[in-house]
Each structure stands twice: as structure tokens, then as C-alpha cells.
PyMOL Python script that loads the backbone (N, CA, C, O; Angstrom):
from pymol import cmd

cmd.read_pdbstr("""\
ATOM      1  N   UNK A   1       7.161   1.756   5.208  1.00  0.00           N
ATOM      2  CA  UNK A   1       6.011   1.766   4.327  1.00  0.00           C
ATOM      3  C   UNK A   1       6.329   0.877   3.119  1.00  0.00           C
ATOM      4  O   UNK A   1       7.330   0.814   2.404  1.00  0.00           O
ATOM      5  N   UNK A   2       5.061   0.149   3.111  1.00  0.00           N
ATOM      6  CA  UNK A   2       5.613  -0.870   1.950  1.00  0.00           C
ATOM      7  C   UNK A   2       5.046  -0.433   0.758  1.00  0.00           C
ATOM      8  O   UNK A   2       4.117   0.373   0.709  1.00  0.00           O
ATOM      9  N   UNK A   3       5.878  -1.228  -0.735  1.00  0.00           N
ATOM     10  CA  UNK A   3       5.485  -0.589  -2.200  1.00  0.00           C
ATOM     11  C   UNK A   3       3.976  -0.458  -2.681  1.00  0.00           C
ATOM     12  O   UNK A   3       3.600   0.044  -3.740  1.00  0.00           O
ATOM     13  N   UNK A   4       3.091  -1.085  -1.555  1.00  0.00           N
ATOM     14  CA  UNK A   4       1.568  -1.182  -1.947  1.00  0.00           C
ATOM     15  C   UNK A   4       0.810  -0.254  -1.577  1.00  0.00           C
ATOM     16  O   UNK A   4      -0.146   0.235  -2.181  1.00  0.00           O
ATOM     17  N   UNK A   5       1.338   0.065  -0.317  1.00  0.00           N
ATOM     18  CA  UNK A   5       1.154   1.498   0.785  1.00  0.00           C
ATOM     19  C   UNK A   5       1.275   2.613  -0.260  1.00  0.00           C
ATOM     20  O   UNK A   5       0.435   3.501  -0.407  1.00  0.00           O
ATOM     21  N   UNK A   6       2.622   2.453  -1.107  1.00  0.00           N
ATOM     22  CA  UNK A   6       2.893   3.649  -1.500  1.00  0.00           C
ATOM     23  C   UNK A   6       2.591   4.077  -2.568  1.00  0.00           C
ATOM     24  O   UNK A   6       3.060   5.143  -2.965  1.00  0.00           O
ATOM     25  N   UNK A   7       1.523   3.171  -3.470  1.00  0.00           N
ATOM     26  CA  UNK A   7       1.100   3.393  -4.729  1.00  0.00           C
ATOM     27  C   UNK A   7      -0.834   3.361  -4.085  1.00  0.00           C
ATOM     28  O   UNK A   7      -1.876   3.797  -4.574  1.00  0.00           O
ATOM     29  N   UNK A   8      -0.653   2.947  -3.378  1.00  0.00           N
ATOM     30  CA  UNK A   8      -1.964   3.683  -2.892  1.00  0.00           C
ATOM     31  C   UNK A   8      -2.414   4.711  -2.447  1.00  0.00           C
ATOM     32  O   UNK A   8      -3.573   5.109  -2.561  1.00  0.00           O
ATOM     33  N   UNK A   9      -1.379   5.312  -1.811  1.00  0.00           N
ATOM     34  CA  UNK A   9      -1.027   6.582  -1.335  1.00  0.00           C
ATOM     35  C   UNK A   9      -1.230   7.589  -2.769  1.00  0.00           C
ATOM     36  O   UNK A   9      -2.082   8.475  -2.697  1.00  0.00           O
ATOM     37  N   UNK A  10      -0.682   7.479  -3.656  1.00  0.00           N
ATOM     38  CA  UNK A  10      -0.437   7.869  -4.434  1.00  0.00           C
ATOM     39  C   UNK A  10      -2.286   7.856  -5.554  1.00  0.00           C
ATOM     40  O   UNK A  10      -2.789   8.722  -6.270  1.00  0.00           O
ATOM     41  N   UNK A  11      -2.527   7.128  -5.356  1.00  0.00           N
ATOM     42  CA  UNK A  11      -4.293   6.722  -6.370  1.00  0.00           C
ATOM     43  C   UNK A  11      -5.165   7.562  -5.230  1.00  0.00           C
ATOM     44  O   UNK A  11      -6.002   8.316  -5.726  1.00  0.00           O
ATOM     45  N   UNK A  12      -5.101   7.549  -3.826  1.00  0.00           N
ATOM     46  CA  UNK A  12      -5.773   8.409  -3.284  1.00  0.00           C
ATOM     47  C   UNK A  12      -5.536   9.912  -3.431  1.00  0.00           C
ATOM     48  O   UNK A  12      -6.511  10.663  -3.446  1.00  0.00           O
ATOM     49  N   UNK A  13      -4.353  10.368  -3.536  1.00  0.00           N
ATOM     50  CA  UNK A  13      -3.667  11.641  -4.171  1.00  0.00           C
ATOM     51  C   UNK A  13      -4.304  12.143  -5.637  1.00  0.00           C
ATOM     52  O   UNK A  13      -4.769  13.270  -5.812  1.00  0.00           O
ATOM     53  N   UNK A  14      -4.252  11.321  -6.438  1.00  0.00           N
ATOM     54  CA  UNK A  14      -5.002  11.489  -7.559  1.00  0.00           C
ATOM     55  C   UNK A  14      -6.509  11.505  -7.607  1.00  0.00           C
ATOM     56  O   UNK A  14      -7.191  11.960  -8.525  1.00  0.00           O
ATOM     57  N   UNK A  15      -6.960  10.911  -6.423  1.00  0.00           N
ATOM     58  CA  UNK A  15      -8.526  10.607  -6.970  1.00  0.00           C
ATOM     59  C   UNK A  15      -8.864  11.922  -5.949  1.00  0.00           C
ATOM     60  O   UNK A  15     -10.016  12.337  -6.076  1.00  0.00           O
ATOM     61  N   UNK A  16      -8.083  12.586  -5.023  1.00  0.00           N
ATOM     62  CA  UNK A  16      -8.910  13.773  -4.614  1.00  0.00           C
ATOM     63  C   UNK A  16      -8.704  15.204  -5.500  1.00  0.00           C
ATOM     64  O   UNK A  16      -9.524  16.049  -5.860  1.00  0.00           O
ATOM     65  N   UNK A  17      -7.543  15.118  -5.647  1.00  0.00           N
ATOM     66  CA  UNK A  17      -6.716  15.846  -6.961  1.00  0.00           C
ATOM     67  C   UNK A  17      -8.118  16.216  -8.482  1.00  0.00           C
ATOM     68  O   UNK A  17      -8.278  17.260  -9.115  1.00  0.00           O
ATOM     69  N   UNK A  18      -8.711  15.169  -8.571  1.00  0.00           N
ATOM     70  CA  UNK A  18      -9.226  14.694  -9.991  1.00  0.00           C
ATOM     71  C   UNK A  18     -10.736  15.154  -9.141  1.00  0.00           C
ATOM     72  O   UNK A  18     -11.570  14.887 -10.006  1.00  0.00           O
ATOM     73  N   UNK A  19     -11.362  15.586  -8.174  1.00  0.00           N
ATOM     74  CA  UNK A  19     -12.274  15.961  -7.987  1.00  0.00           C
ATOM     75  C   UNK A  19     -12.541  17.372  -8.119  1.00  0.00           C
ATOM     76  O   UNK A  19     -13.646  17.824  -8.418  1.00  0.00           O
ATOM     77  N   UNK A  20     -11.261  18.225  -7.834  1.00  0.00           N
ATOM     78  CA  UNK A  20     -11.818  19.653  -8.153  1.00  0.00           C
ATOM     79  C   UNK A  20     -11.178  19.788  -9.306  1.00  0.00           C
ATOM     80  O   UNK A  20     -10.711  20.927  -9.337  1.00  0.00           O
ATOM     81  N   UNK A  21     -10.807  18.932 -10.702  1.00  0.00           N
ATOM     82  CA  UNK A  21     -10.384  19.283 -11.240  1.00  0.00           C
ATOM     83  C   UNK A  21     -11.794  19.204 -12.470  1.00  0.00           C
ATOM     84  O   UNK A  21     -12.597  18.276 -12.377  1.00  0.00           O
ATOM     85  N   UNK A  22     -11.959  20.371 -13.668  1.00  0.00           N
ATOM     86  CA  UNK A  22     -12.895  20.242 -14.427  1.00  0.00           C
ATOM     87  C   UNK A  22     -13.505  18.996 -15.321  1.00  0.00           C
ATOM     88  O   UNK A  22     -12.669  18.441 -16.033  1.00  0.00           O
ATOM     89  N   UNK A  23     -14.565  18.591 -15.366  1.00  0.00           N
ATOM     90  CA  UNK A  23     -15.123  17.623 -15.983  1.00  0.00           C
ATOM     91  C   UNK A  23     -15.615  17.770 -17.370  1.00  0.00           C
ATOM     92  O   UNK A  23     -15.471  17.020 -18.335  1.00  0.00           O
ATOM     93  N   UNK A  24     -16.392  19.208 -17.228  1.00  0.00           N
ATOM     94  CA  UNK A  24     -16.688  20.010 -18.574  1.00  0.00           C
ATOM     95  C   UNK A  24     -16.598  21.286 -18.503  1.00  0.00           C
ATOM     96  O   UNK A  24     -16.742  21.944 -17.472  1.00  0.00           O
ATOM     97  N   UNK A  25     -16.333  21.746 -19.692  1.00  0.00           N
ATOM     98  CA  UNK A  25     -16.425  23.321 -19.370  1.00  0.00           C
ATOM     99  C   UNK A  25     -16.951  23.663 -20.786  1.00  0.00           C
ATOM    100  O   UNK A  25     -16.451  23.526 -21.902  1.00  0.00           O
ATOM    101  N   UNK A  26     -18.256  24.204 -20.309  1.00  0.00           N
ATOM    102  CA  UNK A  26     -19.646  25.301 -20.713  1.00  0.00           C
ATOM    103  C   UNK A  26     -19.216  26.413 -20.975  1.00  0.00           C
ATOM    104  O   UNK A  26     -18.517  26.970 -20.129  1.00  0.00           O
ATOM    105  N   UNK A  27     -19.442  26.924 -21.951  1.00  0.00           N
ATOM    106  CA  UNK A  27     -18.675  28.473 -22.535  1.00  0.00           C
ATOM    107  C   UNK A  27     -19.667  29.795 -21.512  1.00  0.00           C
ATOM    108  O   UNK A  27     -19.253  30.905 -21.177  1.00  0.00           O
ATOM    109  N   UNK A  28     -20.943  29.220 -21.238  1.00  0.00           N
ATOM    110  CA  UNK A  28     -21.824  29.751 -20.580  1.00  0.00           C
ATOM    111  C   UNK A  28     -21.790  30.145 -19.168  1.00  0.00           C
ATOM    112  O   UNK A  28     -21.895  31.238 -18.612  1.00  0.00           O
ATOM    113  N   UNK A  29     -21.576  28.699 -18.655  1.00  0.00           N
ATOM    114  CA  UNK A  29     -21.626  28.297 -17.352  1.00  0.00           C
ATOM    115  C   UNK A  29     -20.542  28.519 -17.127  1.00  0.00           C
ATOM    116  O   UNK A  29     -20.673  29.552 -16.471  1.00  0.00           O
ATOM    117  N   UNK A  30     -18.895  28.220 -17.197  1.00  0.00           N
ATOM    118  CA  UNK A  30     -17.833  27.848 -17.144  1.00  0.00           C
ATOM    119  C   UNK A  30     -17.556  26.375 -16.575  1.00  0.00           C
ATOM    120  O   UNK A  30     -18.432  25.514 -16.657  1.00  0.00           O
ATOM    121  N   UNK A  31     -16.541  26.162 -16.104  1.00  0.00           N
ATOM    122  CA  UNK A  31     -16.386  24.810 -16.177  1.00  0.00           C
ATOM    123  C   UNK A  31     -17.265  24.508 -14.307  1.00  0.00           C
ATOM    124  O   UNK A  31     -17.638  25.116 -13.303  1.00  0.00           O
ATOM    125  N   UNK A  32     -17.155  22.933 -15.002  1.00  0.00           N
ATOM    126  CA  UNK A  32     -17.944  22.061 -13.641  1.00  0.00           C
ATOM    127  C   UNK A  32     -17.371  21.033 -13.473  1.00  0.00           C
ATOM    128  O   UNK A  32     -17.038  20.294 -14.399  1.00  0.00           O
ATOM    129  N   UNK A  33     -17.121  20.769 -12.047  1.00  0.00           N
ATOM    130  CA  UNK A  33     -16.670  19.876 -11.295  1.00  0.00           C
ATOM    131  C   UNK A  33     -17.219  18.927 -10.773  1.00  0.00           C
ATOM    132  O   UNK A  33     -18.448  18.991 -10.736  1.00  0.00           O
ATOM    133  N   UNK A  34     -16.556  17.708 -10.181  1.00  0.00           N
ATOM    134  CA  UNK A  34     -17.082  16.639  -9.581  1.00  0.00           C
ATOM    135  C   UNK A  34     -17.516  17.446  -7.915  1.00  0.00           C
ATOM    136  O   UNK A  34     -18.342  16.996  -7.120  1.00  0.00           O
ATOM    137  N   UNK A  35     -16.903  18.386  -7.782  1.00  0.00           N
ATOM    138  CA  UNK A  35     -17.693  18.514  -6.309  1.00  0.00           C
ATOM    139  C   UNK A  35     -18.452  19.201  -6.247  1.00  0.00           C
ATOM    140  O   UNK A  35     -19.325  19.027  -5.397  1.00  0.00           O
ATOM    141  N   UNK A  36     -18.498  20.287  -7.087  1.00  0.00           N
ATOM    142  CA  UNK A  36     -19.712  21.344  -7.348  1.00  0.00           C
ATOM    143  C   UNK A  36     -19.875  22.168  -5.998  1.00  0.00           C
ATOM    144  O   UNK A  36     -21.076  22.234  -5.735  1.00  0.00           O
ATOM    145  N   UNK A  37     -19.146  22.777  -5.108  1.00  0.00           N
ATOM    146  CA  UNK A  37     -19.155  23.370  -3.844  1.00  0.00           C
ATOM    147  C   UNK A  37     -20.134  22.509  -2.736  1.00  0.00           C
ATOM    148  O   UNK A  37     -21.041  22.927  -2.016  1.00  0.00           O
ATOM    149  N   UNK A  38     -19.713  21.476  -2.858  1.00  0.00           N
ATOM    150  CA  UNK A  38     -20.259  20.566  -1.777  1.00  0.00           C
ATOM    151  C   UNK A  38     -21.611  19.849  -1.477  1.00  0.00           C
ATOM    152  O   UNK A  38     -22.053  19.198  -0.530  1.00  0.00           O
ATOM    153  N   UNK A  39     -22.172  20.335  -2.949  1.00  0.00           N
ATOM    154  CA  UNK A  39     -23.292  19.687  -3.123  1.00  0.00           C
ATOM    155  C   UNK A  39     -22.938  18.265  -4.488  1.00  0.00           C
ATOM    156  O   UNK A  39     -23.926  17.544  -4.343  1.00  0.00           O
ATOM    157  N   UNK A  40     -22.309  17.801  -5.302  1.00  0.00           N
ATOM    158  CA  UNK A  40     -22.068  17.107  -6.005  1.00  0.00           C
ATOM    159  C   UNK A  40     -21.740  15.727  -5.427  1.00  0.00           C
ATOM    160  O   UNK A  40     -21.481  15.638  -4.227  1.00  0.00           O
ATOM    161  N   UNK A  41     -21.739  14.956  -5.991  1.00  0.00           N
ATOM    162  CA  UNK A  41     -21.035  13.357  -5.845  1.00  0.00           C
ATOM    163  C   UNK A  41     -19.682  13.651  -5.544  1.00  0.00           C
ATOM    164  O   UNK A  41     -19.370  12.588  -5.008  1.00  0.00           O
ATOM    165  N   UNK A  42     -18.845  14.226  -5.520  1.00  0.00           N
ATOM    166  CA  UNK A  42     -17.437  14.508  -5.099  1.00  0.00           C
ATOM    167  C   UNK A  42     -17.387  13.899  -4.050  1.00  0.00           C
ATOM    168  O   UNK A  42     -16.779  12.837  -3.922  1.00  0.00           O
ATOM    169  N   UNK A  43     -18.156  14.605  -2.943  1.00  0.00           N
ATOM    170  CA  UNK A  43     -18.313  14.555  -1.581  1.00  0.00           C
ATOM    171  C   UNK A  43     -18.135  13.573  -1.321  1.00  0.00           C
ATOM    172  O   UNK A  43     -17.176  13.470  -0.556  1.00  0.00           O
ATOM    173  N   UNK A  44     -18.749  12.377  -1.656  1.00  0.00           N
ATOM    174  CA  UNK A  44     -18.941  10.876  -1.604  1.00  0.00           C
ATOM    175  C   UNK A  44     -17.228  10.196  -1.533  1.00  0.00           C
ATOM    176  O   UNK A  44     -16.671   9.364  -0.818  1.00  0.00           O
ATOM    177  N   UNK A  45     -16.716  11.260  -2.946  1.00  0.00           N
ATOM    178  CA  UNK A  45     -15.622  10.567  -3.524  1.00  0.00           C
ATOM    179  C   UNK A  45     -14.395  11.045  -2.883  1.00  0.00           C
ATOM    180  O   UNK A  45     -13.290  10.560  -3.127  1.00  0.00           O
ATOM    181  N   UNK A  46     -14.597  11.971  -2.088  1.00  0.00           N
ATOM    182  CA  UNK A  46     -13.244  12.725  -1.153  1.00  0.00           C
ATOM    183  C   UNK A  46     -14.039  11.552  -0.036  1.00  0.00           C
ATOM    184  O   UNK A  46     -13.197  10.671  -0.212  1.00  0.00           O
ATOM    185  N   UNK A  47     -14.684  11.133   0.618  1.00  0.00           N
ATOM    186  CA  UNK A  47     -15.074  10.131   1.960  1.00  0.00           C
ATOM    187  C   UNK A  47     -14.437   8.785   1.552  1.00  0.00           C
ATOM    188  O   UNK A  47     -13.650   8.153   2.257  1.00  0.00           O
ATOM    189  N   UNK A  48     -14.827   8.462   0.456  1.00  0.00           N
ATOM    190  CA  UNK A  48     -14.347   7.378   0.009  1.00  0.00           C
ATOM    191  C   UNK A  48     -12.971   7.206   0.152  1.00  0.00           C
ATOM    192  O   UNK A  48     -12.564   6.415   1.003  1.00  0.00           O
ATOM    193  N   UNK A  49     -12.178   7.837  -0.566  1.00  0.00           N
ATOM    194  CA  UNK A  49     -10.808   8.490  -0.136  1.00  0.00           C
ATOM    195  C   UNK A  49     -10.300   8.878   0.840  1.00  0.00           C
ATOM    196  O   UNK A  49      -9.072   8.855   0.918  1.00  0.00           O
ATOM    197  N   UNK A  50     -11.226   9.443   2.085  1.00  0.00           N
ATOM    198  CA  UNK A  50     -10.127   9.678   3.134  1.00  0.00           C
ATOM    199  C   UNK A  50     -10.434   8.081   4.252  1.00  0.00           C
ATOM    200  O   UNK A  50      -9.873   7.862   5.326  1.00  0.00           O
ATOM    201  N   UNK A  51     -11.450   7.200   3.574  1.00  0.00           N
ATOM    202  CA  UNK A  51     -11.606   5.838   3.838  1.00  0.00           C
ATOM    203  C   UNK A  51     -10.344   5.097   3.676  1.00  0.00           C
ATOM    204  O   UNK A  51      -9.618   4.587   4.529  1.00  0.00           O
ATOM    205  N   UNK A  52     -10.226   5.158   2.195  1.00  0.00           N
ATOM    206  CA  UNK A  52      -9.415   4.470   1.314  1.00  0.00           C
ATOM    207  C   UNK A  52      -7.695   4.693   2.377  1.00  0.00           C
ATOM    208  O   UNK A  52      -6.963   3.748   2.671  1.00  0.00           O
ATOM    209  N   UNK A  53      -7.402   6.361   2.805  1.00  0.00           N
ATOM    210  CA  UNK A  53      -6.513   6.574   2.768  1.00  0.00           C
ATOM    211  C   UNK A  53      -6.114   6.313   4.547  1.00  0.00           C
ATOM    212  O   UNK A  53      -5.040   6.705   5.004  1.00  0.00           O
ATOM    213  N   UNK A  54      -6.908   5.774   5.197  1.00  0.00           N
ATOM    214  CA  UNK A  54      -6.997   5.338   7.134  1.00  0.00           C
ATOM    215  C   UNK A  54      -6.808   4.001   6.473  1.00  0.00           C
ATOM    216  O   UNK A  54      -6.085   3.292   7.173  1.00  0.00           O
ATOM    217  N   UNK A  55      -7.187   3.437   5.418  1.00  0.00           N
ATOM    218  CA  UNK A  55      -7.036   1.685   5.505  1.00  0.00           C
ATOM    219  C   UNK A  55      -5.798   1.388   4.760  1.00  0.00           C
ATOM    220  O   UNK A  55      -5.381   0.234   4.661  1.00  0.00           O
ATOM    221  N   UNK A  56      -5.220   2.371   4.248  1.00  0.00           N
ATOM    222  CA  UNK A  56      -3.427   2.047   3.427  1.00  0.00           C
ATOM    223  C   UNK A  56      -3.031   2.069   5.097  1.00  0.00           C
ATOM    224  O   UNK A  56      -2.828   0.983   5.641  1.00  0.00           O
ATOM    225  N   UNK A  57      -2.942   3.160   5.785  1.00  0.00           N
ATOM    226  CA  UNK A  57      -1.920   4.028   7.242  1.00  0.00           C
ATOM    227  C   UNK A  57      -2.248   2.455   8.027  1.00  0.00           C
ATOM    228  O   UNK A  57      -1.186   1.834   8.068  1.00  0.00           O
ATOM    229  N   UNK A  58      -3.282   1.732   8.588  1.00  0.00           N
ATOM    230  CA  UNK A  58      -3.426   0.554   9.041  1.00  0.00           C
ATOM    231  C   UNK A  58      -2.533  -0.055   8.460  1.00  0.00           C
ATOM    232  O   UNK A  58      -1.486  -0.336   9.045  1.00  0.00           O
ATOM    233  N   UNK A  59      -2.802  -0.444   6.958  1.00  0.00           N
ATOM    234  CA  UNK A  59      -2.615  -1.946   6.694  1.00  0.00           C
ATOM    235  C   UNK A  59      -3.384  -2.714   6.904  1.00  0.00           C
ATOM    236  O   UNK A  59      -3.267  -3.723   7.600  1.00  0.00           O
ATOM    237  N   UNK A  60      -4.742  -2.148   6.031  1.00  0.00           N
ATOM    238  CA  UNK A  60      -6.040  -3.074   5.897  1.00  0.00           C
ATOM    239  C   UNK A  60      -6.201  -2.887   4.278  1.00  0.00           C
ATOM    240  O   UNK A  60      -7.152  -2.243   3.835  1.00  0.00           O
ATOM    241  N   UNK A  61      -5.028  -3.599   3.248  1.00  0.00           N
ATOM    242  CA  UNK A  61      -5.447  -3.218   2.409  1.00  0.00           C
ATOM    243  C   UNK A  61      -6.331  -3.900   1.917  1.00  0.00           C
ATOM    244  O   UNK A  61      -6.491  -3.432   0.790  1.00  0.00           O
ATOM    245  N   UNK A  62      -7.528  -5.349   2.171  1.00  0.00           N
ATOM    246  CA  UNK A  62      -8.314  -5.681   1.808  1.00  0.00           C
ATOM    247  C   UNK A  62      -9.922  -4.886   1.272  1.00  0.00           C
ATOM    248  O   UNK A  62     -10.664  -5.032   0.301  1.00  0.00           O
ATOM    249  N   UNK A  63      -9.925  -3.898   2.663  1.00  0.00           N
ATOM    250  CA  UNK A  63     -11.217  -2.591   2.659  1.00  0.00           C
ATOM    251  C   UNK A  63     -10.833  -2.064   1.084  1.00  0.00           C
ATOM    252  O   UNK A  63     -11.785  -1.669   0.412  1.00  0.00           O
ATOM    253  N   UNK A  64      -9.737  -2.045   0.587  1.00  0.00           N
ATOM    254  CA  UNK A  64      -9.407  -1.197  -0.442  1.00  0.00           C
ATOM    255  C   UNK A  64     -10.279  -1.572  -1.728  1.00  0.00           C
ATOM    256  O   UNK A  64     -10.420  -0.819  -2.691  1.00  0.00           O
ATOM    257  N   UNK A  65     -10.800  -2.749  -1.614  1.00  0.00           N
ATOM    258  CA  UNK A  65     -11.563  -3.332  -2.889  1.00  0.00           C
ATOM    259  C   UNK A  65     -13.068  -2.639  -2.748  1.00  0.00           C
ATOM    260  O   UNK A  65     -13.804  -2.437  -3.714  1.00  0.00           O
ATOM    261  N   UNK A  66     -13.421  -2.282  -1.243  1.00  0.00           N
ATOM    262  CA  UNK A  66     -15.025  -2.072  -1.452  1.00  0.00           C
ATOM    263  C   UNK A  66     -14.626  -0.288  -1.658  1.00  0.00           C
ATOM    264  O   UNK A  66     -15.422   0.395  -2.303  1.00  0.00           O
ATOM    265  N   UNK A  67     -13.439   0.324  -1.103  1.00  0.00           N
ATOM    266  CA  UNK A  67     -13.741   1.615  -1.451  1.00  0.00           C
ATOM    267  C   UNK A  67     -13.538   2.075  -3.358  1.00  0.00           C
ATOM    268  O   UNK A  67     -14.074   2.831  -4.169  1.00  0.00           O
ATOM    269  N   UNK A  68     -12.584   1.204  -3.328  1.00  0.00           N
ATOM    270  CA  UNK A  68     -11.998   1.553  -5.122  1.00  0.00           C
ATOM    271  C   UNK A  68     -13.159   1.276  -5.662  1.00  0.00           C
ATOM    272  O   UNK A  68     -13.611   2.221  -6.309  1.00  0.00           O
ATOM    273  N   UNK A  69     -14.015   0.037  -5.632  1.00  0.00           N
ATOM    274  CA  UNK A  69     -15.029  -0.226  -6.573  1.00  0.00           C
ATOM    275  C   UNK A  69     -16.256   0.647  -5.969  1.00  0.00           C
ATOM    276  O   UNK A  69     -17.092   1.095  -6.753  1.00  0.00           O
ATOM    277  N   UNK A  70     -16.380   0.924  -4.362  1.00  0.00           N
ATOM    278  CA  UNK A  70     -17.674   2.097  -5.017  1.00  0.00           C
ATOM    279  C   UNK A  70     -17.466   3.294  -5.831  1.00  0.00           C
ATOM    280  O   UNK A  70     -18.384   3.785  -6.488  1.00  0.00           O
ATOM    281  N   UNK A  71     -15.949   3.909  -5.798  1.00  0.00           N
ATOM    282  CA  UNK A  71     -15.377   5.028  -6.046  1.00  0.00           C
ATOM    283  C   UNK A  71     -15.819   5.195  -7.856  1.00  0.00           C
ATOM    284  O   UNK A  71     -16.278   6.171  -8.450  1.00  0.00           O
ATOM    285  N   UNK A  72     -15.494   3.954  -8.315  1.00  0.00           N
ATOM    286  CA  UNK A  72     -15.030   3.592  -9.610  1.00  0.00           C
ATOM    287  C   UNK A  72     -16.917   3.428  -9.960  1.00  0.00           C
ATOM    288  O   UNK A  72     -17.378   4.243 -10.759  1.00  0.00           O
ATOM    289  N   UNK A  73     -17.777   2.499  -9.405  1.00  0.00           N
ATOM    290  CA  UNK A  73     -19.047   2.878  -9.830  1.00  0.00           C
ATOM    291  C   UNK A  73     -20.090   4.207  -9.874  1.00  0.00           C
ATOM    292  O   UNK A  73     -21.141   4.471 -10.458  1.00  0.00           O
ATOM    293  N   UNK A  74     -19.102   4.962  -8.821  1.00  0.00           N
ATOM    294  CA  UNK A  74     -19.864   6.306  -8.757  1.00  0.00           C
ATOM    295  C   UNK A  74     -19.538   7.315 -10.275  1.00  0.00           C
ATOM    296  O   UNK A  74     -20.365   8.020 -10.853  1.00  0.00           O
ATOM    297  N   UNK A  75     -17.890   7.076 -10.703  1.00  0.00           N
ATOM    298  CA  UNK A  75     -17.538   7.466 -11.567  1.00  0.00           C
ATOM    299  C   UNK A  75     -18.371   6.634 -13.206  1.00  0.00           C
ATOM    300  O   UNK A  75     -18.640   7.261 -14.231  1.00  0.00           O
ATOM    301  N   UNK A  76     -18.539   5.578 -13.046  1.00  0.00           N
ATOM    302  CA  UNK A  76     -19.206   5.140 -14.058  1.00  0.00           C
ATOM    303  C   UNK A  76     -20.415   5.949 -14.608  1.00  0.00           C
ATOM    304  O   UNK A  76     -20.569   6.474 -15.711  1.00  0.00           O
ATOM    305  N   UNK A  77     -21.392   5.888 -13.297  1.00  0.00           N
ATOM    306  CA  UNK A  77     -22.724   6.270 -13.340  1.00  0.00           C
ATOM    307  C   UNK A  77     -22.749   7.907 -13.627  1.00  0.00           C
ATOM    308  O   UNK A  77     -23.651   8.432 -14.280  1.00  0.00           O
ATOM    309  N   UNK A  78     -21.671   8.620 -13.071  1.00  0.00           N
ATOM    310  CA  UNK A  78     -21.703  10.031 -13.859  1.00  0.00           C
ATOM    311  C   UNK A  78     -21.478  10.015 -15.037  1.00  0.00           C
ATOM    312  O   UNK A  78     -22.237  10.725 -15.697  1.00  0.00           O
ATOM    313  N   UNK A  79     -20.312   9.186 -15.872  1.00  0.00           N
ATOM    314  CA  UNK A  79     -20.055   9.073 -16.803  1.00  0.00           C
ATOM    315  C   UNK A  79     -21.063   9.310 -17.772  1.00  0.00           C
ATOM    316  O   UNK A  79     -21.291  10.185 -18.607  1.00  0.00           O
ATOM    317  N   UNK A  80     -21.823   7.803 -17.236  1.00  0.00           N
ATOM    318  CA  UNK A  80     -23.000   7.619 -18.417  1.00  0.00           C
ATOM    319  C   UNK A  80     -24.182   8.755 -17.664  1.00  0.00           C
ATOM    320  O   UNK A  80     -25.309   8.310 -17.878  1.00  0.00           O
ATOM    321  N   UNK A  81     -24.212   9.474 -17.224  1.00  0.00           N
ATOM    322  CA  UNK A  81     -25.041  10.277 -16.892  1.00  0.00           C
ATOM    323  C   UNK A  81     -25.275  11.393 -17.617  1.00  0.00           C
ATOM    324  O   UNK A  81     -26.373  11.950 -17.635  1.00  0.00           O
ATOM    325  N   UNK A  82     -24.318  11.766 -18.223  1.00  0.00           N
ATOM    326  CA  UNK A  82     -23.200  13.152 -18.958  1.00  0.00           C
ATOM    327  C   UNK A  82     -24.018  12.632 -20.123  1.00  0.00           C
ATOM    328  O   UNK A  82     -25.014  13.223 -20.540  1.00  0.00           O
ATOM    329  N   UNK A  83     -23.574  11.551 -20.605  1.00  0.00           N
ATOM    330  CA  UNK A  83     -23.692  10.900 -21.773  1.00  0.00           C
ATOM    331  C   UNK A  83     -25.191  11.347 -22.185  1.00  0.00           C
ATOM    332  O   UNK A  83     -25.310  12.046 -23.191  1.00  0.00           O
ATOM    333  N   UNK A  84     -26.527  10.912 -21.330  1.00  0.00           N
ATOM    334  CA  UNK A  84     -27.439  10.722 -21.756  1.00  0.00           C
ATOM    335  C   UNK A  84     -28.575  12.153 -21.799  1.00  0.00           C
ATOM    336  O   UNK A  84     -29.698  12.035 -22.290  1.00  0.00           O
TER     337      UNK A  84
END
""", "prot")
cmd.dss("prot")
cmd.show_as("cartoon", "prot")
cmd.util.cbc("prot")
cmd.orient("prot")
């Protein structure tokens, strides 16, 4: 396994990691997540990821640009979603 394999390995680890982990937490509600029990954008972002993570095990790391950047625009658009 080569050093590119293995730091990708590693960003897919984190980016499923970082989905059930809290985004906000509501004193009301309690906290909320990117997956929200399987109805949220998570969903998208664990597919994306187990995409991301069949094209490191190949050695197709080119695919890696269309999954990181939808991954990374989905995260944008919640971002500013929160925001507004």
C-alpha cells in the first residue's frame, strides 16, 4: 500500500467518523448530526465515502477528485445553510 493509499484511507476514516459526530447541540433538542438517523445528507456522505474508499483499494486515485469535491460541496451548502 502506497503513502497516498494510506492518507486516503485515513480522510475516508475521518469523513465517516465526522458524520455521526455532533454539528450543533440545542439545549432543547439535544445535539444533531450530519446523518440524522438516515434521513439527513450524511447518507450521501457515508456513499460518497464508501466510493471514495473502493477507488483508494483499486488504485483509481483519479475518481478521488469527483468524490472529495462533491463531499466537500455538500459540506459547504450545509454550512451556509445553518448560517442562514
Amino acid at each position: 500500500m502506497t503513502k497516498n493509499q494510506m492518507i486516503g484511507l485515513v480522510g475516508v476514516g475521518l469523513l465517516i467518523i465526522g458524520v455521526f459526530l455532533p454539528i450543533v447541540s440545542v439545549p432543547v433538542l439535544g445535539d444533531i448530526n450530519y446523518f440524522q438517523n438516515g434521513k439527513g445528507d450524511g447518507v450521501i456522505i457515508l456513499l460518497l465515502a464508501a466510493i471514495s474508499f473502493f477507488l483508494i483499494l483499486t488504485n483509481r486515485l483519479q475518481g478521488l477528485y469527483f468524490t472529495s469535491s462533491a463531499s466537500l460541496g455538500l459540506l459547504i451548502y450545509t454550512c451556509l445553510t445553518f448560517r442562514s
